[in-house]
C-alpha positions as CSV (number, residue, x, y, z in Angstrom):
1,X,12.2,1.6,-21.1
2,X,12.6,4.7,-22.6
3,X,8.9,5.4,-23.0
4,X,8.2,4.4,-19.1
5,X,10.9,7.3,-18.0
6,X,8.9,9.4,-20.2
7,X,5.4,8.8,-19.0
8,X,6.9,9.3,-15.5
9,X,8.6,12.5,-16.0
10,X,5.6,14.0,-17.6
11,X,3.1,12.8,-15.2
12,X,5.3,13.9,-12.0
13,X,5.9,17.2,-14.1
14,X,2.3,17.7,-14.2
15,X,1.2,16.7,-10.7
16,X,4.0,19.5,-9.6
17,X,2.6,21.8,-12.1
18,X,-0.9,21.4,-10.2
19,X,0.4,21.9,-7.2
20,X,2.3,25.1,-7.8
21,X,-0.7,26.7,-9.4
22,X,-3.4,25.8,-7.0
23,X,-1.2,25.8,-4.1
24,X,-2.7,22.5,-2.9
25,X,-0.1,20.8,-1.2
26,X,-2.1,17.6,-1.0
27,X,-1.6,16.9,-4.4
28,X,1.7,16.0,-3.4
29,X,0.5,12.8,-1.7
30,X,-0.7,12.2,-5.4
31,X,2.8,12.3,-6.9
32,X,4.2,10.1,-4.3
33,X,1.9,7.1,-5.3
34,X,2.1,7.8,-8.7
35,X,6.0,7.4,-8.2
36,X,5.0,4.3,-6.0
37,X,2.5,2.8,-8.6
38,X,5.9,3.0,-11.5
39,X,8.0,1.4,-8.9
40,X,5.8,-1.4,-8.5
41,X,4.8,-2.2,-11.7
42,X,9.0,-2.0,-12.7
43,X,9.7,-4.3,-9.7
44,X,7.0,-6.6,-10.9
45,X,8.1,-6.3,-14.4
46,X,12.0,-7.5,-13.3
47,X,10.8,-10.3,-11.2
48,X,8.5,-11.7,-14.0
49,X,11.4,-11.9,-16.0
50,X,13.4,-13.5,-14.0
51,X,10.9,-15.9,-12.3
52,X,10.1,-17.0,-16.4
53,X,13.6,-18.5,-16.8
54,X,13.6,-20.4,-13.1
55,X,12.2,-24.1,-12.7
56,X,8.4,-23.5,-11.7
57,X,8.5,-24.3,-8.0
58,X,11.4,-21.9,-7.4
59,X,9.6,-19.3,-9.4
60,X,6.0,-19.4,-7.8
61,X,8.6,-19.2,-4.5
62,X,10.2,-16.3,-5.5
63,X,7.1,-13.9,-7.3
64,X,5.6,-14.8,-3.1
65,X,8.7,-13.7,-1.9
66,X,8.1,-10.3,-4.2
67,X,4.8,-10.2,-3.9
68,X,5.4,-9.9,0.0
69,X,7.7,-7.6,-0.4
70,X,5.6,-5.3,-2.8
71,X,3.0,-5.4,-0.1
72,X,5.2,-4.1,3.0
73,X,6.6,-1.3,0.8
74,X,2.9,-0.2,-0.3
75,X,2.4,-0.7,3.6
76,X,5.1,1.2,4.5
77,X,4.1,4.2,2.4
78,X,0.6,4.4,3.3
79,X,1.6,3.7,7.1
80,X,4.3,7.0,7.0
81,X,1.9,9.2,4.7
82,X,-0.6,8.4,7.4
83,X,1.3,9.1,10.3
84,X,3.2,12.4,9.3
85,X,0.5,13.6,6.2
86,X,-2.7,12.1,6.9
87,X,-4.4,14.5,4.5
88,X,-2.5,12.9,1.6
89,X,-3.8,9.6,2.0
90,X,-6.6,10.0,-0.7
91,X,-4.4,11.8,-3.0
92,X,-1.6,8.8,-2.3
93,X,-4.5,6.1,-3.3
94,X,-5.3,7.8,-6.5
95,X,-1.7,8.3,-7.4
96,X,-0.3,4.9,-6.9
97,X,-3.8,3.7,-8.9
98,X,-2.9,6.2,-11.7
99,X,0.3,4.9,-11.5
100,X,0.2,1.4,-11.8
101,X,-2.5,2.0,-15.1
102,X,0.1,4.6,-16.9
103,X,2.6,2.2,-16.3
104,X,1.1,-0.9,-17.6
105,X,-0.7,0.9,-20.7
106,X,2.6,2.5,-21.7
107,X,4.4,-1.3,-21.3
108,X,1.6,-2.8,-23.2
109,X,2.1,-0.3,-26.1
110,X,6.0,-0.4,-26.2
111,X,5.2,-4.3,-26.5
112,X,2.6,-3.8,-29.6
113,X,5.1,-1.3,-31.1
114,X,8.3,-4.0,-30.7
115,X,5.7,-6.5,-32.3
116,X,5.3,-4.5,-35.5
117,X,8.5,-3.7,-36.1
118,X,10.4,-6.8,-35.4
């Protein structure tokens, strides 16, 4: 967990870096998804886990239930970043990709680390 924090200081800390130096406010859009693609992939993460312990029909019901979920927030995001900052909807895309790939490649590395130590 501790790596994931990490990952998401230092990417937000350089997305703000950018922006203060080239004065590009549109790169701001780009921070907000990448915020968005951590949340997501967390959320996702939480409701795996819990799904894995449920009987398998209540499980399938509840990752739809999340997965619906999921979807409206992404919605939602997009829907206000298009109606009050339309100029950082490519920037949002790009983040909330970036996101979601930081997020799982530093998961999937914390996982191979646990596996040699334990």
């Amino acid at each position: 967990m501790k790596s994931r924090f990490v990952a998401l200081t230092g990417g937000s800390a350089l997305i703000l870096i950018t922006v203060s130096v080239s004065g590009s406010f549109v790169l701001v859009g780009a921070l907000l998804g990448y915020i968005i693609g951590f949340v997501l992939t967390g959320w996702l993460q939480r409701d795996t886990l819990i799904s894995s312990e449920m009987d398998p029909i209540t499980a399938i019901k509840k990752m739809r239930r999340g997965f619906f979920a999921r979807l409206g927030a992404v919605t939602l995001a997009v829907a206000a970043t298009a109606r009050f900052q339309p100029g950082w909807l490519p920037g949002l895309a790009a983040g909330i990709a970036l996101g979601i790939l930081v997020s799982i490649s530093v998961s999937i590395a914390a996982k191979i680390r646990e596996g040699k130590e334990g």
